[in-house]
C-alpha positions in Angstrom: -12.7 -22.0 1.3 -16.2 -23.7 1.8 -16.9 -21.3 4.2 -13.6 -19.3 3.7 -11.3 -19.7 7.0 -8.8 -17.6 6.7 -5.8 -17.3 8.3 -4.8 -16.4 11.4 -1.1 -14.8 10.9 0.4 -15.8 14.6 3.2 -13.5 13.6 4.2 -11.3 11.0 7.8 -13.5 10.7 7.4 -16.0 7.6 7.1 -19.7 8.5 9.8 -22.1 7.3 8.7 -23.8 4.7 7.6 -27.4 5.3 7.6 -30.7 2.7 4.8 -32.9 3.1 5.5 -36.6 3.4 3.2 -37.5 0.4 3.6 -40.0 -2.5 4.6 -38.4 -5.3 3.0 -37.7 -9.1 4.3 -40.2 -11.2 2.7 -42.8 -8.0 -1.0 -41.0 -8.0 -1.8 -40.8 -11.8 -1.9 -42.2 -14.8 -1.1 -40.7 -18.0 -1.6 -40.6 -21.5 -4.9 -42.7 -22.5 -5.8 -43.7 -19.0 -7.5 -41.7 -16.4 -6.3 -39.6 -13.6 -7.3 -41.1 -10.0 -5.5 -38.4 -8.4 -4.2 -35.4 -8.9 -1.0 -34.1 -6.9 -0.8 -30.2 -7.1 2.5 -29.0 -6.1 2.5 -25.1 -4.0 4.4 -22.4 -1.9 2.4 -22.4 1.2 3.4 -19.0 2.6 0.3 -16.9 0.9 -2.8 -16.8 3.1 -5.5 -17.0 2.4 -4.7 -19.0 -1.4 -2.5 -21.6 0.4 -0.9 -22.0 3.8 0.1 -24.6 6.5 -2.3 -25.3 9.6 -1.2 -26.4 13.0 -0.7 -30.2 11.5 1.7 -29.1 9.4 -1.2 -29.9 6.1 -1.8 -27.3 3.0 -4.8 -25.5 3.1 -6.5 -22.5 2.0 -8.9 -21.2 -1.1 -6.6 -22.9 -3.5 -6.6 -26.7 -1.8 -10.3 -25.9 -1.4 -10.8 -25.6 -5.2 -9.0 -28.2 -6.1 -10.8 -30.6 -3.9 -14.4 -29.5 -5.2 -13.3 -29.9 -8.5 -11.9 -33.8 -7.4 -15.1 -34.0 -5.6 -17.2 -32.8 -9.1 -14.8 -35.4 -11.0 -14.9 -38.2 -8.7 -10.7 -38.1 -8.5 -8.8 -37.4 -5.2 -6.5 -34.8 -5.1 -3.4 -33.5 -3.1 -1.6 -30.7 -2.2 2.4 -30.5 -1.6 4.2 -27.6 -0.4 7.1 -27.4 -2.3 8.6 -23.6 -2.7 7.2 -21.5 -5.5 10.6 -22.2 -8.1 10.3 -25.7 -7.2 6.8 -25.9 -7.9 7.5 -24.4 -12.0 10.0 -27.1 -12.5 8.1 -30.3 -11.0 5.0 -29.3 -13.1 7.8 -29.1 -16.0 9.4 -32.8 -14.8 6.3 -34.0 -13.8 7.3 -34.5 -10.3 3.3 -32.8 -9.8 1.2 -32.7 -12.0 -0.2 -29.0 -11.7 0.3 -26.0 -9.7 -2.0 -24.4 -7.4 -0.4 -21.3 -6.1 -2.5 -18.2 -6.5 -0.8 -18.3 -10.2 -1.8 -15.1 -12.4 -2.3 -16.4 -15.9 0.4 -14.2 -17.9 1.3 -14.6 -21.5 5.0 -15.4 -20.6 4.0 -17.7 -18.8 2.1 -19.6 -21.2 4.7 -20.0 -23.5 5.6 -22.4 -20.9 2.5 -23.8 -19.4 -1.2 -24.4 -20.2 -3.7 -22.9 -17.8 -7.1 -23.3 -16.7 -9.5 -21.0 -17.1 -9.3 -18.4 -14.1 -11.3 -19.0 -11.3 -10.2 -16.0 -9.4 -9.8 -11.9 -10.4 -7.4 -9.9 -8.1 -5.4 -7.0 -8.4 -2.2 -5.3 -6.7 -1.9 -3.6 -3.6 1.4 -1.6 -2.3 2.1 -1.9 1.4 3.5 0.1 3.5 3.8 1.2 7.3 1.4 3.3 9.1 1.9 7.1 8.4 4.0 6.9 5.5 3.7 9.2 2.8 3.3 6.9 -0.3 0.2 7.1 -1.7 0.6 5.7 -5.1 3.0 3.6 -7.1 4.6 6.6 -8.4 5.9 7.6 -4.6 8.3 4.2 -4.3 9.7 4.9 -7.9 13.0 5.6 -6.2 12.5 3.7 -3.1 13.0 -0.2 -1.7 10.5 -2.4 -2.8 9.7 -5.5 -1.4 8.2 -8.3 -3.5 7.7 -12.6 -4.5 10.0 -13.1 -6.8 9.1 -13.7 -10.6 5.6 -12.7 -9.6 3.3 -9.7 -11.0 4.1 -7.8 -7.9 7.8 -8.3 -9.1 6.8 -7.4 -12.5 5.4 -4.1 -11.4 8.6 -2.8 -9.6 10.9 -4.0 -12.5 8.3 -1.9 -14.9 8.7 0.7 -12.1 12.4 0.7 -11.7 13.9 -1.0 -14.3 15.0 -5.0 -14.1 17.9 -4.2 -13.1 17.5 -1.9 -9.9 19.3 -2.8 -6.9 16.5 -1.7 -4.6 14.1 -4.0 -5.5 14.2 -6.5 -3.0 12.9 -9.8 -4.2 12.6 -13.4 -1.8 10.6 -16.9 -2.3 8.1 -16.2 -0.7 5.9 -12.5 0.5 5.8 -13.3 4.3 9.8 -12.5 3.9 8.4 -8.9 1.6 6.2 -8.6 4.2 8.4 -8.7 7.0 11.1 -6.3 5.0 8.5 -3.6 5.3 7.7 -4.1 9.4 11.7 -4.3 10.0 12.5 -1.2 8.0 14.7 -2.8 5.6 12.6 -2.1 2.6 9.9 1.4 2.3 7.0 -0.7 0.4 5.8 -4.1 -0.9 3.7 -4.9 -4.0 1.5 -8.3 -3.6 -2.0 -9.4 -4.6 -4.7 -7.6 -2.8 -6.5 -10.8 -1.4 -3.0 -11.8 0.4 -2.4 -8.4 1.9 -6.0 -7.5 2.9 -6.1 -11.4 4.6 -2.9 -10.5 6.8 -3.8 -6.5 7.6 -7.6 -8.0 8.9 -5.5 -11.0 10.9 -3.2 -8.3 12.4 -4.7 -5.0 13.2 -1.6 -3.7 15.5 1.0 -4.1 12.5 1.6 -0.8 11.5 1.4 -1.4 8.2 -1.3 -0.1 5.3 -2.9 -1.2 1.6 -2.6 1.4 -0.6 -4.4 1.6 -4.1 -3.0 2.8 -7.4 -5.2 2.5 -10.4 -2.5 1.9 -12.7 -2.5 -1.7 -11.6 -3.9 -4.1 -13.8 -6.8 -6.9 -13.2 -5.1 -10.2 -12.7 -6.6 -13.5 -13.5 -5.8 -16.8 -11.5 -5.4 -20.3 -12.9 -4.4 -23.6 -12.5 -1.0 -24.3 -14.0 -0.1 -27.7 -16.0 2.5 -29.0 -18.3 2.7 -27.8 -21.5 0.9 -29.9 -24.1 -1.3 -32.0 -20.6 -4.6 -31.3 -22.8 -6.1 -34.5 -20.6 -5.7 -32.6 -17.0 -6.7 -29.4 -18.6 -9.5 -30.6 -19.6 -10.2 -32.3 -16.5 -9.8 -29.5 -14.2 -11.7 -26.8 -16.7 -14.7 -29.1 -16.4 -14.7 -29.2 -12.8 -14.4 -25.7 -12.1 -16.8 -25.1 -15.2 -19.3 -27.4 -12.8 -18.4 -25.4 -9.6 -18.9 -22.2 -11.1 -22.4 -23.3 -12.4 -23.5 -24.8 -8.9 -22.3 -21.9 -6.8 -19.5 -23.6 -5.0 -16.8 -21.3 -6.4 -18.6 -18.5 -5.7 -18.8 -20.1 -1.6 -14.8 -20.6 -1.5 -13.9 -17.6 -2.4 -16.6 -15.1 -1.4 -16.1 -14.0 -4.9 -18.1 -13.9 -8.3 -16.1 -15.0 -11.1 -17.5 -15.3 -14.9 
């Protein structure tokens, strides 16, 4: 964030989900030979410190923070809408938004689907779990409830753990809800991206709860999602962040170095 802000988690219960009252895509751009004006990026606004709602009920967070600096490089405006995480897949799809902006790791499933940016953000997982547990690695919750985003990497990692099928892998829409399955007891663990569990244990010291490391997770790369085939907001949004990477203003959001 421009100097990152991060969230303060008033409690670990996940917030209900709100829609912003916001024109919609098809209003803000243009498409095909004419340029974009705006840019309306559609998000799940449950995962500090990427995206989240402040006390106005607005999106913001590293993600929204981006996006703007890339607008502000590109001289277009640019929204955010909290939508739901599902939602968000099919509007890009429908062109209800015109991109996502949701902490997305860029996967190669995925972009059989979508085009992506290039990354402007490297995380990894983290497991979660409370305060004098014994799990110390992924191998420890092999058998036991995992708590996760669903259709995420922190989902992929429990289905390569337990199979896709496993009943005890406990997936919701968003990773407040995961999160909240691992205070309350219902679920032993829960796989997320390090940035978003790190933000919440520094926000709330008392939870009981702990990051633990296992090496077998993989680097994950973050990127803007678009339509398949949207080569004209692709190429839009990879110069921008090319520009912010090059002037340091990346680097400032996300207290991060990023090639």
């Amino acid at each position: 964030m421009s100097t990152r802000k991060l969230f303060k988690w008033a409690a670990p219960l996940a917030a209900a989900s709100m829609i912003l009252t916001a024109c919609g895509a098809d209003e803000s751009t243009s498409t095909g030979d004419k340029e974009y004006k705006k840019i309306v990026a559609g998000t799940e606004a449950t995962y500090a410190p990427f995206e989240y709602l402040d006390d106005k009920g607005n999106v913001v967070g590293l993600d929204s923070e981006i996006l703007a600096a890339i607008g502000e490089e590109m001289g277009i405006e640019t929204e955010v809408k909290n939508v739901g995480w599902d939602s968000m897949m099919s509007q890009v799809t429908t062109g209800e938004v015109d991109m996502g902006a949701a902490a997305i790791t860029i996967t190669d499933e995925r972009k059989e689907s979508y085009d992506f940016t290039d990354p402007y953000y490297e995380a990894t997982l983290l497991i979660v779990t409370k305060e004098g547990s014994t799990v110390a690695s992924l191998e420890d919750i092999k058998d036991k409830k995992i708590a996760v985003q669903i259709n995420t990497t922190g989902h992929i990692a429990a289905q390569e753990l337990q199979g896709v099928a496993s009943s005890k892998i406990l997936a919701y829409e968003n990773f407040s809800v995961a999160l909240t399955e691992v205070l309350t007891g219902a679920a032993d663990a829960a796989i997320g991206d390090n940035a978003v569990i790190l933000d919440y244990l520094e926000n709330n010291p008392d939870s009981g709860l702990k990051a633990v490391e296992d090496n077998s997770f993989e680097k994950d790369y973050f990127g803007f999602m678009v339509k398949k085939g949207n080569k004209e907001l692709l190429d839009i949004l990879n110069e921008g962040l090319q520009k912010i990477k090059d002037n340091g203003k990346l680097a400032e959001i996300t207290g991060t170095e990023i090639e």
